[in-house]
C-alpha positions as CSV (number, residue, x, y, z in Angstrom):
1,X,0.1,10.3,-33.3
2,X,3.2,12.3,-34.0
3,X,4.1,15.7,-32.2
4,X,6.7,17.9,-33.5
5,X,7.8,19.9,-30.3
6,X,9.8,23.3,-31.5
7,X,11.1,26.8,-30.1
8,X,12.0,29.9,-32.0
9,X,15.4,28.6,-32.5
10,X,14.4,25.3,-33.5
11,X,14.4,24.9,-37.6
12,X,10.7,26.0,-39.0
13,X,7.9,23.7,-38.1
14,X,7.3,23.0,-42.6
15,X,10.6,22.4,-42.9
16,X,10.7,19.3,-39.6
17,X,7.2,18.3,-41.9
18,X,9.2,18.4,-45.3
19,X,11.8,15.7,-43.5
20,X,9.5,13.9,-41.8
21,X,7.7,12.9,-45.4
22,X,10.8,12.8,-47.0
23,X,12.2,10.3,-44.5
24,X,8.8,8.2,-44.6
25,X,9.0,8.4,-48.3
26,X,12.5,6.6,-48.4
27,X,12.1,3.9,-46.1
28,X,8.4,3.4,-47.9
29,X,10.2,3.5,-51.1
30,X,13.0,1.4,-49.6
31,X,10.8,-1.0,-48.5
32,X,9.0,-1.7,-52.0
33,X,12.0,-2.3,-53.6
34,X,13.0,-4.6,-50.8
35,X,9.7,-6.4,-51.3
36,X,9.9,-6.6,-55.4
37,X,13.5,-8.0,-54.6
38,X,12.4,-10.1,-52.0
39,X,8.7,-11.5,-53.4
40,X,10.9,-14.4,-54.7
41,X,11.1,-14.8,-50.9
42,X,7.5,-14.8,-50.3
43,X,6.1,-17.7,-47.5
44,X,3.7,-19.9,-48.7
45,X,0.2,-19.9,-47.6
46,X,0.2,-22.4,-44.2
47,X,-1.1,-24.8,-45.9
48,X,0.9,-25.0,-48.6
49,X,4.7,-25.3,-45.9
50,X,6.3,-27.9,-47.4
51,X,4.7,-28.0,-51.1
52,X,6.9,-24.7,-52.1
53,X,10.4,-23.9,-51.8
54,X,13.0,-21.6,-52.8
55,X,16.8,-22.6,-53.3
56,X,20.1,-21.4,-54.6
57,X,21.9,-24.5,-55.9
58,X,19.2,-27.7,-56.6
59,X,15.5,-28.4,-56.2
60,X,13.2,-31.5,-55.7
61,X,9.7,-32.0,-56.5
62,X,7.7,-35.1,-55.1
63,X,4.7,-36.5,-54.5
64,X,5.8,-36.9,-50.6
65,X,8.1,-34.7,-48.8
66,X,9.7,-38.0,-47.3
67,X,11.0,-38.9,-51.0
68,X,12.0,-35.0,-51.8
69,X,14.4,-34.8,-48.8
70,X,16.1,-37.9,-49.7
71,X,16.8,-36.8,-53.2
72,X,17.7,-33.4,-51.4
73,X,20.4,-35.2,-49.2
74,X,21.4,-37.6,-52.0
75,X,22.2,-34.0,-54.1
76,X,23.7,-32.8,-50.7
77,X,25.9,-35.8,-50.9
78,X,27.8,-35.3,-54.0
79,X,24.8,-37.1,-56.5
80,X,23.4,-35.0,-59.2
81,X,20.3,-35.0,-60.9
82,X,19.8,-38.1,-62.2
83,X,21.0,-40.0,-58.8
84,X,18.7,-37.8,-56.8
85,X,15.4,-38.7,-59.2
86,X,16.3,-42.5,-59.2
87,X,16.8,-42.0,-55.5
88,X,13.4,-40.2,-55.1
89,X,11.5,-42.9,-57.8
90,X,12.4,-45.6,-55.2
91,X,11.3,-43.6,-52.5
92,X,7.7,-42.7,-54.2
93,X,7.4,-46.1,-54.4
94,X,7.8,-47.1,-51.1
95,X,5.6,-44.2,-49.9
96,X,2.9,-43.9,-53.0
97,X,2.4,-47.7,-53.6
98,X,-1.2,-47.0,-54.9
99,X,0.2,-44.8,-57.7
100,X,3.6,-46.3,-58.7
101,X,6.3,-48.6,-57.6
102,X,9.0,-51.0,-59.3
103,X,6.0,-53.1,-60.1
104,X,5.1,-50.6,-63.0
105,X,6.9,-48.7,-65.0
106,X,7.4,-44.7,-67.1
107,X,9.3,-42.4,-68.6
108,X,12.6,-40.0,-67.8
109,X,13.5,-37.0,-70.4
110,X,17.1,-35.6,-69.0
111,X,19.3,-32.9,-69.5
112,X,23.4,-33.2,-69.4
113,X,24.0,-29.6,-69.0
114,X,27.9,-30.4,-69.2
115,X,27.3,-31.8,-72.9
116,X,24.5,-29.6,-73.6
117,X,22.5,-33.0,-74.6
118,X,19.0,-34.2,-73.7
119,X,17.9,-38.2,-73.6
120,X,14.8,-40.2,-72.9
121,X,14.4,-43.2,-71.5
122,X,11.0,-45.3,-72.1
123,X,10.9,-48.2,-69.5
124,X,7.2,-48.1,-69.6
125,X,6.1,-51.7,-68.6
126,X,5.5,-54.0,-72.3
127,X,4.0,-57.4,-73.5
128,X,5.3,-60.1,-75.9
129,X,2.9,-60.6,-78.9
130,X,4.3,-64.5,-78.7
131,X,2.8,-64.8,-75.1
132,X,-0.3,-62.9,-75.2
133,X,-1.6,-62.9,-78.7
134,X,-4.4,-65.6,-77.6
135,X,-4.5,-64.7,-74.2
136,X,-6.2,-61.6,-74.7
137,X,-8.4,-62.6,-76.9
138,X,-10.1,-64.6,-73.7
139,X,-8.8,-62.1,-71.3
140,X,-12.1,-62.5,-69.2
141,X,-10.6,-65.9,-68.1
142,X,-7.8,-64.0,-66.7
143,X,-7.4,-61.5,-63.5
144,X,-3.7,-59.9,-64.5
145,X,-4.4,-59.9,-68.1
146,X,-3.4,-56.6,-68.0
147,X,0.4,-57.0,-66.2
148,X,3.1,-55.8,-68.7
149,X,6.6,-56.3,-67.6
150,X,7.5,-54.0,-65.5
151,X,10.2,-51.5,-66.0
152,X,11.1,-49.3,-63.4
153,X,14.1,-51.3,-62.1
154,X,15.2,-51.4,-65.5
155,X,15.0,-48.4,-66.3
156,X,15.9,-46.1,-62.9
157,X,19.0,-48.5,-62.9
158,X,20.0,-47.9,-66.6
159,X,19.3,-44.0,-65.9
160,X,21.9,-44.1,-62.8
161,X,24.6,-46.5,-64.3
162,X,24.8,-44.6,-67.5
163,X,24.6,-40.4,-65.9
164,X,25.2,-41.2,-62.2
165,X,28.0,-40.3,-59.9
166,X,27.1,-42.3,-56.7
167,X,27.1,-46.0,-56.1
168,X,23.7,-48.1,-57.1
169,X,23.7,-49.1,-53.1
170,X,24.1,-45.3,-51.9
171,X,20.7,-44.4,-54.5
172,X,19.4,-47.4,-52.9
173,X,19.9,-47.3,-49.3
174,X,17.4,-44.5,-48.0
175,X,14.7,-46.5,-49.9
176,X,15.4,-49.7,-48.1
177,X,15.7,-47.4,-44.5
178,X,12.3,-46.2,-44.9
179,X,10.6,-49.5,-46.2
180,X,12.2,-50.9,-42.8
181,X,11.5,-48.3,-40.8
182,X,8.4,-47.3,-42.0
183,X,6.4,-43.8,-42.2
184,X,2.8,-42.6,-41.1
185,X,0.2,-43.7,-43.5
186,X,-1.6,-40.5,-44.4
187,X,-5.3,-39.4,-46.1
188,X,-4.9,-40.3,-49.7
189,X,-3.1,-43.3,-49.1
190,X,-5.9,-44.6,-46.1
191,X,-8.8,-43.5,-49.1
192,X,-7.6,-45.9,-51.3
193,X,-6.7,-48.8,-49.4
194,X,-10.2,-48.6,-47.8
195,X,-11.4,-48.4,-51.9
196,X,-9.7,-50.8,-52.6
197,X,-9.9,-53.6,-50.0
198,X,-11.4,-56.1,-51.7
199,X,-8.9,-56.6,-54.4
200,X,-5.5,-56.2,-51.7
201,X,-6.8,-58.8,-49.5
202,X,-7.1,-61.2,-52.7
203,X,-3.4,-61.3,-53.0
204,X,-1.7,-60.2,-49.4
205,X,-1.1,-56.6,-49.9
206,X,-3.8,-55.5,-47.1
207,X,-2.2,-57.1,-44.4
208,X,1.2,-55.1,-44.8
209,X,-1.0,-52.3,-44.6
210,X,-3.9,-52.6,-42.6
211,X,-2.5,-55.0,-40.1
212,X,-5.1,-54.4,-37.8
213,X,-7.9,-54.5,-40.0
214,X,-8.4,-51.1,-41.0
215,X,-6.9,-48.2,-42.5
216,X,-6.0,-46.0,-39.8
217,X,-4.5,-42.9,-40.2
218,X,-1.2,-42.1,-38.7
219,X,-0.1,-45.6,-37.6
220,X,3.1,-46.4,-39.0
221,X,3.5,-48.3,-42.3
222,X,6.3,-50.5,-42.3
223,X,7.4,-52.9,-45.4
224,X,9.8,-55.9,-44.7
225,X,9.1,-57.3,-47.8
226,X,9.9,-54.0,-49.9
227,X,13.1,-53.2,-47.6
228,X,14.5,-56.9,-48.8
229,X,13.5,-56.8,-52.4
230,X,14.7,-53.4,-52.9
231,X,18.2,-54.5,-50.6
232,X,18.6,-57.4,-53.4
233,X,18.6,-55.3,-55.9
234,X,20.8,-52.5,-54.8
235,X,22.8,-55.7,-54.0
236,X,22.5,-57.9,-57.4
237,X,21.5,-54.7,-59.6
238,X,18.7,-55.1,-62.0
239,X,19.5,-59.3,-63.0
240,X,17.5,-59.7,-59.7
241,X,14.2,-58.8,-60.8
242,X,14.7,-59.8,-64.8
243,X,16.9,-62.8,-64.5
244,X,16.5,-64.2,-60.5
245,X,13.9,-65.0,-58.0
246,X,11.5,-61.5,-57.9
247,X,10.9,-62.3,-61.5
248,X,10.4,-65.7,-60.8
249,X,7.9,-65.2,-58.4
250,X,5.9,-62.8,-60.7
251,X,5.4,-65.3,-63.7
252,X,4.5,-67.7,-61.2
253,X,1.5,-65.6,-60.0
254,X,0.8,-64.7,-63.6
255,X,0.9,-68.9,-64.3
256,X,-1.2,-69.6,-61.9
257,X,-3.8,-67.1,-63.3
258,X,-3.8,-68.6,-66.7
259,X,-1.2,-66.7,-68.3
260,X,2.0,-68.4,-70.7
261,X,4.2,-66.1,-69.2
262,X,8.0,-67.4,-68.6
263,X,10.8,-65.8,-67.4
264,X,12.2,-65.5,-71.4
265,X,9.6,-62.6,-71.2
266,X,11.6,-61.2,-68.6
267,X,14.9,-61.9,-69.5
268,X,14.4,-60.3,-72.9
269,X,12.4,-57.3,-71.7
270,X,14.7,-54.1,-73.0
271,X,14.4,-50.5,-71.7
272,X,14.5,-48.4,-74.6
273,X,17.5,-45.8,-74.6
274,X,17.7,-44.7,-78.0
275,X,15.2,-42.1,-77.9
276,X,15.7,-38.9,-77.9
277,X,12.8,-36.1,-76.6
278,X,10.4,-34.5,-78.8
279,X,11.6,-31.0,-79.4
280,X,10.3,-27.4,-80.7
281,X,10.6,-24.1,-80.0
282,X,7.9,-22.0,-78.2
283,X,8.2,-18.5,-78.4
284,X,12.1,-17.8,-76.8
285,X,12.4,-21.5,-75.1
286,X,12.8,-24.6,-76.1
287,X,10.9,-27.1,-74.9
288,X,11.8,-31.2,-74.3
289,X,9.1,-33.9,-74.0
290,X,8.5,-37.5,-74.5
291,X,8.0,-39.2,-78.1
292,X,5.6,-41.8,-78.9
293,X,4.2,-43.9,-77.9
294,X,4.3,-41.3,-74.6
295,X,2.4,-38.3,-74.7
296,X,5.0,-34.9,-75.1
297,X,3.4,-35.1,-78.9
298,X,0.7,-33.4,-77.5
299,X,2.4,-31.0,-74.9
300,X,4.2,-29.7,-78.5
301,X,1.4,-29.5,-81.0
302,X,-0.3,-27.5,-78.7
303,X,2.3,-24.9,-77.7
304,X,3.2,-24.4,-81.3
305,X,-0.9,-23.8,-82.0
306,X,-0.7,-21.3,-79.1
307,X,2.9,-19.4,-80.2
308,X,1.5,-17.0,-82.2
309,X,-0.7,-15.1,-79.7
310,X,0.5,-12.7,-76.6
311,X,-1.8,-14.5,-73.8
312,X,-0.7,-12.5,-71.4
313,X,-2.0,-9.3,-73.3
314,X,-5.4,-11.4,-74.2
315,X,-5.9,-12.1,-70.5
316,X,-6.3,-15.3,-68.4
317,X,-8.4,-17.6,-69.3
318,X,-10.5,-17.9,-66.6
319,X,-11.2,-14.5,-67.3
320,X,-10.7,-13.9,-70.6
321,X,-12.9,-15.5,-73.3
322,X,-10.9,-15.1,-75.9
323,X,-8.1,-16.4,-73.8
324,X,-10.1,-19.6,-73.0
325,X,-11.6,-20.1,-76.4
326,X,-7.9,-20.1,-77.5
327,X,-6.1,-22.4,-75.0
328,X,-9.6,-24.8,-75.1
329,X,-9.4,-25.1,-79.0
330,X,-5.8,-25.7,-78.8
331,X,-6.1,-28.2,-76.7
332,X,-9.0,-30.3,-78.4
333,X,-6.7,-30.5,-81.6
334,X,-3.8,-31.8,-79.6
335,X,-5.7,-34.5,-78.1
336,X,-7.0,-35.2,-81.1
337,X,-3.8,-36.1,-82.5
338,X,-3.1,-38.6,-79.6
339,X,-4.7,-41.1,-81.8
340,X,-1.1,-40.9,-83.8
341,X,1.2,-41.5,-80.9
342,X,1.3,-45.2,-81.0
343,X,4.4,-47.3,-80.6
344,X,7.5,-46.8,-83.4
345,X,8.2,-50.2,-82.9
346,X,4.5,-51.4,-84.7
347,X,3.5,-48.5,-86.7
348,X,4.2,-45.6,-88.4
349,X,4.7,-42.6,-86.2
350,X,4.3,-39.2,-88.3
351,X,6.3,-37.4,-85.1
352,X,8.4,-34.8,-87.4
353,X,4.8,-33.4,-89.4
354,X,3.0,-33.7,-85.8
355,X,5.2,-31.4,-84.2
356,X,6.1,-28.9,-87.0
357,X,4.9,-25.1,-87.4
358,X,3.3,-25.8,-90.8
359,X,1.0,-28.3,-88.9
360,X,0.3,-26.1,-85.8
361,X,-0.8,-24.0,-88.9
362,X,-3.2,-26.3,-90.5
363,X,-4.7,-26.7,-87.2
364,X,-5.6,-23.4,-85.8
365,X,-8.2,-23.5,-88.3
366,X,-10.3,-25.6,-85.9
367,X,-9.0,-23.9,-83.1
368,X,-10.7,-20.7,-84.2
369,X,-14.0,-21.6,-85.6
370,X,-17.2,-20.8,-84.2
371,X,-18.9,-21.6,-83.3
372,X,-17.2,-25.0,-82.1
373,X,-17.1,-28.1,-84.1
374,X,-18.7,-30.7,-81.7
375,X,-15.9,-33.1,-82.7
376,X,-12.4,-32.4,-83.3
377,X,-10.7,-35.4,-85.6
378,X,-7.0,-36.3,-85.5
379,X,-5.6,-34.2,-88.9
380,X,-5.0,-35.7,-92.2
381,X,-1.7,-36.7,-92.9
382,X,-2.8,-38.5,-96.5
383,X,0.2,-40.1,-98.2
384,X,2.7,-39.4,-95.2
385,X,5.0,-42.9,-94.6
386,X,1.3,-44.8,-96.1
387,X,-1.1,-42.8,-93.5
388,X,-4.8,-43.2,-94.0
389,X,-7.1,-40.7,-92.1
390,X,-6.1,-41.4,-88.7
391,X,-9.3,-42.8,-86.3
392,X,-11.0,-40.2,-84.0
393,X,-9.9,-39.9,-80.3
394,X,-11.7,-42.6,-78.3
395,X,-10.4,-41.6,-75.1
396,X,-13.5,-40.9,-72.6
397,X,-13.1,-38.3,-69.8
398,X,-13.9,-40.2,-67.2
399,X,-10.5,-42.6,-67.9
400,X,-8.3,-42.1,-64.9
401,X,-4.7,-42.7,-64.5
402,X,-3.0,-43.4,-60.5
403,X,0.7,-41.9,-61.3
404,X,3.1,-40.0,-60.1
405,X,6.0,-38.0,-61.4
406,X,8.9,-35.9,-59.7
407,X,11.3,-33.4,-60.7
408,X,15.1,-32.5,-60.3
409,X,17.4,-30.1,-60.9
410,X,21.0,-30.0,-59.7
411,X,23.9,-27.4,-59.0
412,X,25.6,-28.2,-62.2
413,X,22.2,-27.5,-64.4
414,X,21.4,-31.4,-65.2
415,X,17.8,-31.7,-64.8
416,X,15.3,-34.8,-65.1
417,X,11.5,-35.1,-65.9
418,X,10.5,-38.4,-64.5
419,X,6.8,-40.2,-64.5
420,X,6.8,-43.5,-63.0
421,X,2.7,-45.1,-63.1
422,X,0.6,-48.6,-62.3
423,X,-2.0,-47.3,-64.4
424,X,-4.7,-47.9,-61.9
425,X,-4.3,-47.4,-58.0
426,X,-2.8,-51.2,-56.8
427,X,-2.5,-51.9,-60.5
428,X,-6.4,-52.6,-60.4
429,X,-6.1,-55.6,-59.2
430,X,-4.3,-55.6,-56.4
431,X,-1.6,-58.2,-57.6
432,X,1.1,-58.1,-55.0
433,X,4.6,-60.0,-55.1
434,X,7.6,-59.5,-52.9
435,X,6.2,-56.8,-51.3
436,X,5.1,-54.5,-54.1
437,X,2.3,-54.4,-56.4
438,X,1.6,-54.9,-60.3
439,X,0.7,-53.0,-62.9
440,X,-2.2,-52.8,-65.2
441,X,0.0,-50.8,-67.8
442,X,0.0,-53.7,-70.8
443,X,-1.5,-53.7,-74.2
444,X,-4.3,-55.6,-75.4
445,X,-3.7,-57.5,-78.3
446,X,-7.1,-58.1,-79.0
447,X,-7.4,-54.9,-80.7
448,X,-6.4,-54.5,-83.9
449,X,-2.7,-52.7,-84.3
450,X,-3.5,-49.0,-86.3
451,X,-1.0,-48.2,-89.9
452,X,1.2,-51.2,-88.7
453,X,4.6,-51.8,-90.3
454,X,5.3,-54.2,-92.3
455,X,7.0,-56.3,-89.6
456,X,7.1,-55.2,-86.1
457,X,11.0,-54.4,-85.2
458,X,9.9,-55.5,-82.0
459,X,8.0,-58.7,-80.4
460,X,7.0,-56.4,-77.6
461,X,4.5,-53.8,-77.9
462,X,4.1,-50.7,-75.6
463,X,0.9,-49.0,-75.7
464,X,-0.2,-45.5,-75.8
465,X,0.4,-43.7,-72.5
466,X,-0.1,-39.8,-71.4
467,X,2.7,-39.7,-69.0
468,X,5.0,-36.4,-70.6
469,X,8.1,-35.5,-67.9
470,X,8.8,-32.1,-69.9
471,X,11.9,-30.1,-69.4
472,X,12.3,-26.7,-71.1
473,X,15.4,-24.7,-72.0
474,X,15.9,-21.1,-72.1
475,X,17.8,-19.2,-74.4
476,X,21.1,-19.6,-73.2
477,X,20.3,-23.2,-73.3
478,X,19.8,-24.1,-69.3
479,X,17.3,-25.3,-67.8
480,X,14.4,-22.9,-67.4
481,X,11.5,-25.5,-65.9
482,X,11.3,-29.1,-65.2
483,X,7.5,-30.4,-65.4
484,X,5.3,-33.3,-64.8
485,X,2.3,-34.2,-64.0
486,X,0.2,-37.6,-62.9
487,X,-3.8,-37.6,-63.8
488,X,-4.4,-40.0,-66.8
489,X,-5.5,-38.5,-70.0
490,X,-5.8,-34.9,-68.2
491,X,-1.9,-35.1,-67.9
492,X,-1.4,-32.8,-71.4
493,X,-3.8,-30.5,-70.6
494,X,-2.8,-30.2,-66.8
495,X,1.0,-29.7,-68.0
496,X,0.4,-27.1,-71.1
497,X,-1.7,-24.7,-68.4
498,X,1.3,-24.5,-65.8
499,X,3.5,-24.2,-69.0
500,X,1.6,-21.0,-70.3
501,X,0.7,-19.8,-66.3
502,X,4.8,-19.6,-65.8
503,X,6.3,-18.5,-69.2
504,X,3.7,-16.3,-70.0
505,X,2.0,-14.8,-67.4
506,X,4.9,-15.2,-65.2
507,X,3.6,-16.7,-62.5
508,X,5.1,-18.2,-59.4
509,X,4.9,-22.1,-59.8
510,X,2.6,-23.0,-57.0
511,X,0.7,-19.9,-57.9
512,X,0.5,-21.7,-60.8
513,X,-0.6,-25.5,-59.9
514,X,-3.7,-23.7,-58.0
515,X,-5.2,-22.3,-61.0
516,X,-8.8,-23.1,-61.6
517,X,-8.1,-26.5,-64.5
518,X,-9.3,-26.4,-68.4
519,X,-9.7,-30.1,-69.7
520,X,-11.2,-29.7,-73.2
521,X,-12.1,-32.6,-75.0
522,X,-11.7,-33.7,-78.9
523,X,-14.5,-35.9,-78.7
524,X,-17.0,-33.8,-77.8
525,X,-17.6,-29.9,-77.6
526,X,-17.6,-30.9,-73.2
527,X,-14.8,-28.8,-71.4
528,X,-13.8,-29.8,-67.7
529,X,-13.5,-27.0,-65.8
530,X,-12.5,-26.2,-62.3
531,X,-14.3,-23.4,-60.0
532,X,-12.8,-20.3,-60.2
533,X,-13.8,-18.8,-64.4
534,X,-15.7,-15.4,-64.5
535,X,-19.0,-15.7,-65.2
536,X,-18.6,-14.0,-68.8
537,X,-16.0,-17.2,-69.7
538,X,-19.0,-19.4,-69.4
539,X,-21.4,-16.8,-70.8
540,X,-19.4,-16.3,-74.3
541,X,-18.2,-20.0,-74.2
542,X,-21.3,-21.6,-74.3
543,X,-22.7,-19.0,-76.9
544,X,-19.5,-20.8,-79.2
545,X,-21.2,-23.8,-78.7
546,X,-19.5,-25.5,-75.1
547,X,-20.9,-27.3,-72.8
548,X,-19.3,-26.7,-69.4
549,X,-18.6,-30.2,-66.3
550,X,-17.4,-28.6,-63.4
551,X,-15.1,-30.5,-61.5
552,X,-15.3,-29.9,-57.5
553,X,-11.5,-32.0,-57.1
554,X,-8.3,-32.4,-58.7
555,X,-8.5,-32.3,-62.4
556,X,-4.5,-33.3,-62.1
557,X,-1.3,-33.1,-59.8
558,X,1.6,-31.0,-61.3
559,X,5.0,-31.0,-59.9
560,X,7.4,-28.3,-61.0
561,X,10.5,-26.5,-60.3
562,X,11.4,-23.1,-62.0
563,X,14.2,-20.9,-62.6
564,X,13.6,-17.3,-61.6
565,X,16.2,-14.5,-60.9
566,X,19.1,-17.2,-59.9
567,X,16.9,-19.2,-58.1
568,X,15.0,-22.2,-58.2
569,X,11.4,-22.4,-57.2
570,X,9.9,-26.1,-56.4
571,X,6.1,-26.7,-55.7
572,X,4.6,-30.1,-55.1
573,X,0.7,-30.2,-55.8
574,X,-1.2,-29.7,-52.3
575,X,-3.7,-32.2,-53.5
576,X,-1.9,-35.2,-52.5
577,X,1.1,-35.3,-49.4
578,X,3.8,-33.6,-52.1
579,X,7.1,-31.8,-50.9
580,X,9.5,-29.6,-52.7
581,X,13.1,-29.2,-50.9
582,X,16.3,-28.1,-52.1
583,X,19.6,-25.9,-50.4
């Protein structure tokens, strides 16, 4: 209560009341404009410390906090972009083993900002059609039929050699600290040791693990094995595991399970450089992603399907139906056209009609019609380098992908987009040598190769993956938002929401990554949902013909960092142990 004490020579009682609002106005007033200035500022919900951050000069997104600081310090120590993501790969995969490691392989799209150029760099693991032809054609006599050569070292070491400014032993070192020193083994990881126990004791991962038998949470995870395999090859650079004993050891697992492999597989394994990202414009930005046999094809078609319409004046789609029916028929025609992104090196790839306007055109047609077609084919491309009608999507929903992908920016504006996978958690099977695991990431040449050239310009073939580290540009040409995303063949989808939820509904990036999910499928007129859609989405969509799976979990992870009002904004996906930190 507020008394306003006055005499007859005191100023008039209305006039003290006048000031009093005035005053109260002001500071009120004051105070909103503080807070608009200021929301950039806003703390994160207490369970979400640690998974959000705010910084001036450079950003890190992981999926462990342990593996964002030390890309943090590695920027801190004069390292830019691309050191602090190689830095922050070998991390992941000494604190994520069940989703990545140097066992498996990915897929890099960066941005110089100095030479205003972007690169990608496919080391996604591959397999020799001269060893494995009539291998997997019995591949039910073999356990690691499935092991592709792996090419993370290859590739995070290329990556650093070629855009680094730090030593390959200085990116190298904090890895090889916490594989010695260990860290607590948390939820997720405990969940899928227990999962998969069977399979890890098979080969001797469990014991480096579960020493005592059990996954218990909290005890501290230490990998001697890791710490020296990693040590040789910060020592002996990436001819340790291609051309010396690591490699060695692995074809002499995969001998032993029935496989021709010889270290000639290894020793001729290439990371491919010469790509460049998949590129188009979406409304003022430009957006970078990963070219076949990768999945940014996708991430593109549908943006350019979407351009045309204000979503932010239609609504959200969870509350929206016209929203939904728009982002959900977008989506089914990208995936659709998944069936295209096979590798260059075996087939023809019609990339430059895939990811043009005109197409995005020809496709809306489907994205419009009600009600909805129950199948969505990949689009006729007659006549284009020899295409036939391409097959329909065959991808089922419940396919799952263990990955994981990071993202860096750095004071000078380089930025990198980096998804490193096993495929399966412990590569499926569990195959463990010198300390880290295999991957289940190879082709299977049983099946028949679709529009193959003529002659392969390659004996090894990659196969089709969703991984599809995005960066995107903004009109001055700097880097606007670094995106990626782990989750299997819901990575497109999972990646094109946060991309819409930012740029055009502005939202804050973790705001963003805890939006309710839309996973629509091409196959069927099914659309995975997440809780959280008005009641009158579901009503008008299944009077279009949907029929609506909701999923209680994660649909997919998302790691992000954004530029907003001169400063970066990093969220890790809460699902998991993720960490954004930057200064």
């Amino acid at each position: 209560m507020i008394r306003i004490i006055y005499s007859k020579r005191s100023v008039p009682l209305r006039l003290y009341t006048v000031l009093f609002f005035l005053l109260l106005c002001i500071g009120g007033c004051g105070t909103k404009k503080a807070a608009r200035e200021g929301d950039i500022h806003v703390s994160s919900l207490p369970y979400d410390v640690g998974q959000r951050a705010v910084a001036k000069s450079a950003m890190v997104s992981s999926a462990h906090r342990l593996s964002s600081e030390i890309g943090k310090k590695i920027l801190e120590n004069g390292g830019n972009a691309v050191d602090a993501a190689v830095a922050t790969a070998f991390a992941v995969s000494v604190v994520e083993p069940e989703m990545s490691g140097i066992g498996g392989g990915g897929g890099m799209t960066i941005w110089m900002n100095g030479s205003k150029e972007a690169y990608y760099i496919d080391h996604y693991p591959a397999k020799r059609a001269s060893t494995y032809s009539a291998v997997d054609g019995h591949k039910e006599n073999h356990v690691l039929w499935e092991v592709g050569i792996p090419g993370t070292v290859a590739g995070l070491l290329h990556a650093q050699e070629k855009f680094g400014k730090l030593s390959r032993k200085e990116v190298l070192e904090p890895s090889i600290r916490l594989a010695r020193e260990g860290f607590p083994l948390y939820p997720k990881l405990a969940h899928y040791l227990m999962t998969m126990k069977d399979a890890l004791q098979r080969y001797g991962g469990w014991s480096v693990f579960c020493p005592k038998g059990e996954a218990y949470i909290g005890e501290i995870v230490k990998q001697e094995a890791l710490a020296n395999t990693l040590q040789k090859i910060a020592d002996e650079g990436s001819s340790a595991f291609y051309n010396g004993s690591i490699g060695e050891n692995i074809v002499k697992m995969l001998n032993e399970d029935g496989i021709p492999i010889t270290m000639s597989d290894f020793q001729n394994y290439k990371v491919w450089t010469h790509k460049i990202p998949l590129t188009t414009n979406y409304k003022k930005w430009k957006v970078l992603s990963a070219p076949p046999p990768q999945g940014g094809l996708e991430i593109i078609e549908v943006l350019n399907i979407l351009e045309p319409y204000n979503l932010k004046e239609i609504g959200l789609p969870t509350q929206s139906p016209r929203a939904f029916q728009l982002i959900a028929g977008a989506m089914r025609a990208g995936i659709s056209d998944r069936a295209y992104s096979i590798d260059p090196n075996w087939s023809h790839v019609p990339s430059d009609v895939l990811i043009s306007k005109a197409y995005a055109i020809e496709r809306t047609k489907d994205v419009s019609a009600v009600p909805v077609p129950r199948v969505i084919s990949p689009g006729k491309i007659d006549g284009y380098f020899g295409f036939g009608t391409a097959e329909r999507d065959k991808n089922a929903i419940d396919e799952k992908g263990e990955t994981t992908s990071l993202s860096v920016v750095d004071a000078e504006g380089n930025a990198v987009a980096l998804t490193q996978t096993l495929s399966t958690e412990f590569g499926k099977q569990g195959g463990w040598v010198d300390g880290f695991f295999l991957n289940n990431s190879g082709p299977d040449f049983s099946q028949s190769i679709r529009h193959p050239l003529p002659t392969p310009s390659s004996d090894y073939l990659t196969r089709y993956s969703p991984i599809a580290p995005t960066i995107i540009l903004d009109e001055n040409n700097t880097v606007k938002l670094v995106i990626g995303s782990p989750g299997g063949t819901r990575i497109s989808t999972r990646i094109i929401e946060n991309i819409i939820y930012m740029l055009d509904y502005g939202m804050d990036p973790m705001v963003a990554a805890r939006m309710p999910s839309i996973h629509a499928l091409s196959s069927s007129n099914g659309v995975h949902t997440q809780m959280g859609f008005d009641g009158k989405v579901y009503e008008e969509g299944r009077k279009n013909g949907y029929y609506f799976h909701v999923n209680y979990g994660a649909i997919a992870r998302i790691y992000s960092i954004l530029r907003k009002d001169g400063y970066w904004i990093g969220a890790a996906d809460q699902v998991h142990q993720g960490g954004a930190a930057g200064y």
